[in-house]
C-alpha positions in Angstrom: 22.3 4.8 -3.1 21.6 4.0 0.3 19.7 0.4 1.1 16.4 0.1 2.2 16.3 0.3 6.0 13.6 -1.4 8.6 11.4 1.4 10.2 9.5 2.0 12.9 6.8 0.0 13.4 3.3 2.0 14.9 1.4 0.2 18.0 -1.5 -2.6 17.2 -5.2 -1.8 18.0 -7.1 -2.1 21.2 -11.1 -2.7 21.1 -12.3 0.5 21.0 -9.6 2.4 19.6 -10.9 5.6 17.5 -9.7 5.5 13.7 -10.1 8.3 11.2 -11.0 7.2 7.6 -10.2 10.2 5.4 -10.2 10.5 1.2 -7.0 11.1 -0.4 -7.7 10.7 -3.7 -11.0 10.0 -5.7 -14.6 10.5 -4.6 -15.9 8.3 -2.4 -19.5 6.1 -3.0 -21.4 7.2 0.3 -23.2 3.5 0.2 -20.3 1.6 0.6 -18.4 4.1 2.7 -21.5 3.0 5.0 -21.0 -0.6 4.5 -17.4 -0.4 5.5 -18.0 2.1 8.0 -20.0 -1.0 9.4 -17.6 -3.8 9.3 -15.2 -1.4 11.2 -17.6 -0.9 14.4 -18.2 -5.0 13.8 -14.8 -5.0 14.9 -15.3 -2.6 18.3 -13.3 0.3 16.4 -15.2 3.4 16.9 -14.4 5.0 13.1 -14.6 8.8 12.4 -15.3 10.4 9.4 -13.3 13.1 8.3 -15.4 16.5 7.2 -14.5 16.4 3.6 -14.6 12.5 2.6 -17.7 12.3 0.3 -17.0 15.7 -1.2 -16.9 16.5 -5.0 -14.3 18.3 -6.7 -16.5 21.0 -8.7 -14.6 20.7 -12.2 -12.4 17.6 -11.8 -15.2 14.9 -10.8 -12.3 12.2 -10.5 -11.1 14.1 -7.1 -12.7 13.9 -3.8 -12.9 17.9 -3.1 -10.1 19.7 -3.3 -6.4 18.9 -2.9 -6.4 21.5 0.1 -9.3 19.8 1.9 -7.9 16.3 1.6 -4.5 16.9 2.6 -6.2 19.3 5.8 -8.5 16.3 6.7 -5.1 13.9 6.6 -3.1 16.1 8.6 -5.9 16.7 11.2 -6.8 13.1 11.6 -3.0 12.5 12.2 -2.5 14.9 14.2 -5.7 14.1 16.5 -4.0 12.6 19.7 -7.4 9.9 20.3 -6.9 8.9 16.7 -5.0 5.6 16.7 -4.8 4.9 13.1 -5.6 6.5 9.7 -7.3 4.4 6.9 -8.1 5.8 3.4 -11.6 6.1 2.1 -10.7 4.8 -1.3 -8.0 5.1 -4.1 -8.6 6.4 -7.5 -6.2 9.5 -8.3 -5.3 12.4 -6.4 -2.8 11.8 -3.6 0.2 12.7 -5.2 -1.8 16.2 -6.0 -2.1 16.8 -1.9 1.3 15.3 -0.8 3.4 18.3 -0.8 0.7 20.2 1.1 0.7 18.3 4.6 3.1 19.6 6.8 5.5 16.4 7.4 7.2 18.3 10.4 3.8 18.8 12.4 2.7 14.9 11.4 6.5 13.3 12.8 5.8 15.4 15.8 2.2 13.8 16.5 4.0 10.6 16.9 3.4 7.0 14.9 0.3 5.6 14.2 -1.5 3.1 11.9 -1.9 4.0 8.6 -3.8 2.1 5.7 -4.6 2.2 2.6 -3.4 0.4 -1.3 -3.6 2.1 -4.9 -3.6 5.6 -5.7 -2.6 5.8 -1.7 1.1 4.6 -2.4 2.5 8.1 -3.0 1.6 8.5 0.5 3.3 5.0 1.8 6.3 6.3 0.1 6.2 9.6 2.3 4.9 7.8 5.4 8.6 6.0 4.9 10.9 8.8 3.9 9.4 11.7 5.8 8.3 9.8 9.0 10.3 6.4 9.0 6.9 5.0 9.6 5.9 1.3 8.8 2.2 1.5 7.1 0.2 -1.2 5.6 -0.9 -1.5 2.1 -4.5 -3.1 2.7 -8.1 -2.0 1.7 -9.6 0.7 1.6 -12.7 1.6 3.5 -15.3 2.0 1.1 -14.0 -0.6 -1.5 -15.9 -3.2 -3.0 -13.4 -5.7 -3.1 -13.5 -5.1 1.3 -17.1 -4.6 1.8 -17.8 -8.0 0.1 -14.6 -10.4 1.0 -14.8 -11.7 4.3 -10.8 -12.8 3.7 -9.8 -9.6 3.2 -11.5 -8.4 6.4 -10.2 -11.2 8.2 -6.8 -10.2 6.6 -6.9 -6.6 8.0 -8.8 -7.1 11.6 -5.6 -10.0 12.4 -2.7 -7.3 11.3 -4.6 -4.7 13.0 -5.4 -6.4 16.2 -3.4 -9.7 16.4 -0.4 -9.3 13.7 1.7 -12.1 15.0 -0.8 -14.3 13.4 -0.4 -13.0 9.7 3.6 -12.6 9.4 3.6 -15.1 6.1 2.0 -14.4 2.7 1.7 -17.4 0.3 1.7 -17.4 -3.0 -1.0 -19.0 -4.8 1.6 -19.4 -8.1 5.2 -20.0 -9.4 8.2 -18.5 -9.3 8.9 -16.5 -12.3 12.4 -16.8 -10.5 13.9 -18.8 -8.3 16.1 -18.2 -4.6 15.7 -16.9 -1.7 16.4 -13.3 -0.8 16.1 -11.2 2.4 14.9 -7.9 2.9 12.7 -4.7 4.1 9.2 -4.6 2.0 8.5 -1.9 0.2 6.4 -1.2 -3.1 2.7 -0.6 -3.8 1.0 0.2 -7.0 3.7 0.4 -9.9 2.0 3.1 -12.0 2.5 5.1 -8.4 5.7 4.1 -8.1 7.1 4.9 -11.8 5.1 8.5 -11.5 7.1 9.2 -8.3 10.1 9.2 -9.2 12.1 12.5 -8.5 9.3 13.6 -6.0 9.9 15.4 -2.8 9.1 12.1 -0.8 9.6 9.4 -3.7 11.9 6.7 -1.8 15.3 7.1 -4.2 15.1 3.2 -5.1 14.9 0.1 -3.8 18.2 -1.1 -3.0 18.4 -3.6 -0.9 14.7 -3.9 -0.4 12.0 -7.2 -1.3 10.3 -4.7 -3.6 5.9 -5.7 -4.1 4.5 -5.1 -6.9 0.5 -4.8 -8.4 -1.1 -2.8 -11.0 -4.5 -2.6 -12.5 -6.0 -2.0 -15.5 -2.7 -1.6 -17.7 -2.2 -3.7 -21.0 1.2 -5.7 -20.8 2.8 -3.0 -23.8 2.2 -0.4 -20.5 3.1 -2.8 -17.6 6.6 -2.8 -20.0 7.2 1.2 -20.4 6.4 1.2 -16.7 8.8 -1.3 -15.6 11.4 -0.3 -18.1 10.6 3.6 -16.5 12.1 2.2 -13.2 14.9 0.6 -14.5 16.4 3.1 -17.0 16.2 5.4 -14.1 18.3 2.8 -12.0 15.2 2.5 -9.2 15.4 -1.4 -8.8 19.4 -1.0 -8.9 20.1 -3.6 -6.1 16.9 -4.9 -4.8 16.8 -7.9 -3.2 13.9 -9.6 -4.3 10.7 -9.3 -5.7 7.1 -10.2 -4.7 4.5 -9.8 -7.5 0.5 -9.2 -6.6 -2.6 -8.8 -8.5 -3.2 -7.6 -12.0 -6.5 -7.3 -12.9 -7.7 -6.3 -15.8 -3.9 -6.2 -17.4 -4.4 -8.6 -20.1 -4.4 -12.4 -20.3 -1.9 -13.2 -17.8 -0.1 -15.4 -20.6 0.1 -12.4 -22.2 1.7 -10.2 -18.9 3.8 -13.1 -17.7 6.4 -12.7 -20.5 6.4 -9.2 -20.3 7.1 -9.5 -16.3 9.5 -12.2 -17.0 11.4 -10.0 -19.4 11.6 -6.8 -17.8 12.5 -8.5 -14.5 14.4 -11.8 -14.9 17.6 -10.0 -16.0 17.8 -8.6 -12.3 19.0 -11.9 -11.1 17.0 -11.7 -7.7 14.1 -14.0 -6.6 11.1 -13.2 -8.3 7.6 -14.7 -6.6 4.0 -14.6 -8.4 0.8 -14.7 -7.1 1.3 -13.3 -3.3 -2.6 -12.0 -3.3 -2.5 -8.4 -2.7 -3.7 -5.7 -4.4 -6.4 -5.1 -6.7 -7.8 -8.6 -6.4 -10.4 -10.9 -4.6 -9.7 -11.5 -0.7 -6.7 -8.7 -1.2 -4.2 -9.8 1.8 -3.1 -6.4 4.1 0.8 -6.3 3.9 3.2 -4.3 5.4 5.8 -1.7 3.9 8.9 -1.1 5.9 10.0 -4.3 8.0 12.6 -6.9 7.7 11.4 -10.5 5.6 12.6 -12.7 3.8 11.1 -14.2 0.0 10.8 -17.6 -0.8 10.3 -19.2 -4.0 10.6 -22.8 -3.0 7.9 -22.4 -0.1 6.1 -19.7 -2.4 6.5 -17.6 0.5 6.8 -13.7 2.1 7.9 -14.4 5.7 8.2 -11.2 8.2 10.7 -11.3 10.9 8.3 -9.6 13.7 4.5 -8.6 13.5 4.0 -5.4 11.6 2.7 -4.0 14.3 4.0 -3.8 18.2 
């Protein structure tokens, strides 16, 4: 299994730079779409709206339209040479559904660009990497709560966008649940994502050599274990260099999760760091998946070599 390799990393915004928000996934509340829609112009972006982003799916209501209308409005917005940068309406489920539907060739041809977006949206951070060798950054969503209402997490994605140099170290607000030091190239997301993609078209093959970041939401710890124990049996986390662990709301008392992360992940013998604050939390931090850093436990920190962005 080959190791985790650094990729290319897409150019930082300018003041005025034109940004497509599309819908990958589920349907999308037109009130807070506004809202974020808002903060992005706040920022002299000028956002776009794709044509299909607060559609309904007509018999699955958890889908934003259809999978051939989301993937069209991805690839178009990708494909748009004034678009500088794709973000993601919302998560949800439906991604993996449109995946194998864009055409990867047509999207490495447009050239790189920004693209971010967390959750549901992971399948597609694992393709950005293995079909287009493309950095991305797993930050909020347009039209989430959690980013229409945290001024950190704003602050979080307006710096990586426009000024990454001055967010190149995450801190974690906990323990170690193991100690060391490890270096690395980030990669990760949502681990229900992650487990589901295994054996996928553009699932990365593992995570070899990689600091691997890790959230989930809404899974009871007995889950969080079959999901974890998915990607070992199936040798996934085989050699990965370290581990940095993010939110995970509504998974049960985290006295009752810690074990069950301890368990499943202490046996790897690799730095394991808790707390990093991205995710499905409050004030999610933006981080990004594809460049060289290096995991702390003593400091409690995730340190990236250069800016996630040129």
């Amino acid at each position: 299994m080959k190791h985790v390799k650094e990729l290319t990393r897409p150019e930082r915004l300018a003041p005025g730079a034109r940004v497509a928000v599309v819908a990958t996934s589920g349907p999308v509340p037109e009130e807070r779409l506004q809202a974020g829609l808002d903060v992005l112009r706040g920022w002299d972006l000028d956002p776009v709206v794709a044509p299909h982003v607060l559609d309904a799916h007509g018999e699955l209501g958890y889908l934003a339209g259809s999978d051939a209308d989301r993937a069209a409005d991805l690839q178009r917005a990708w494909c748009d040479p004034s678009v500088a940068a794709v973000l993601c309406a919302r998560g949800g489920y439906g991604a993996q559904r449109m995946a194998d539907l864009l055409d990867w060739d047509a999207m490495r041809a447009a050239g790189p660009k920004v693209f971010v977006g967390f959750s549901d949206v992971t399948v597609l951070h694992q393709a950005f990497a293995t079909r287009l060798g493309l950095v991305s950054l797993y930050g909020p969503v347009v039209a989430g709560a959690d980013f229409v209402k945290s001024a950190r997490a704003q602050e979080s994605l307006r710096a990586t966008l426009f000024a990454p140099e001055t967010v190149r170290t995450l801190a974690s607000a906990g323990t170690a649940l193991a100690p060391g030091r490890a270096r690395g190239v980030t990669l990760g997301g949502y681990l229900n994502v992650l487990a589901t993609d295994l054996g996928t078209p553009s699932g990365r093959p593992g995570a070899r050599g990689g600091l691997l970041l890790l959230e989930d939401v809404g899974e009871v710890p007995y889950r969080v274990d079959r999901l974890l124990t998915q990607l070992l049996r199936s040798g996934w986390l085989d050699g990965v260099a370290g581990i940095g662990l993010g939110s995970w709301r509504d998974c049960g008392p985290y006295e009752e999760l810690r074990p069950v992360l301890a368990d499943r992940l202490g046996g790897l013998g690799v730095p394991v760091v808790e707390e990093l604050g991205f995710g499905h939390c409050d004030d999610a931090m933006t981080v990004p998946f594809g460049t060289a850093a290096e995991l702390d436990t003593d400091s409690g920190t995730l340190t990236l070599d250069k800016p996630a962005l040129r």
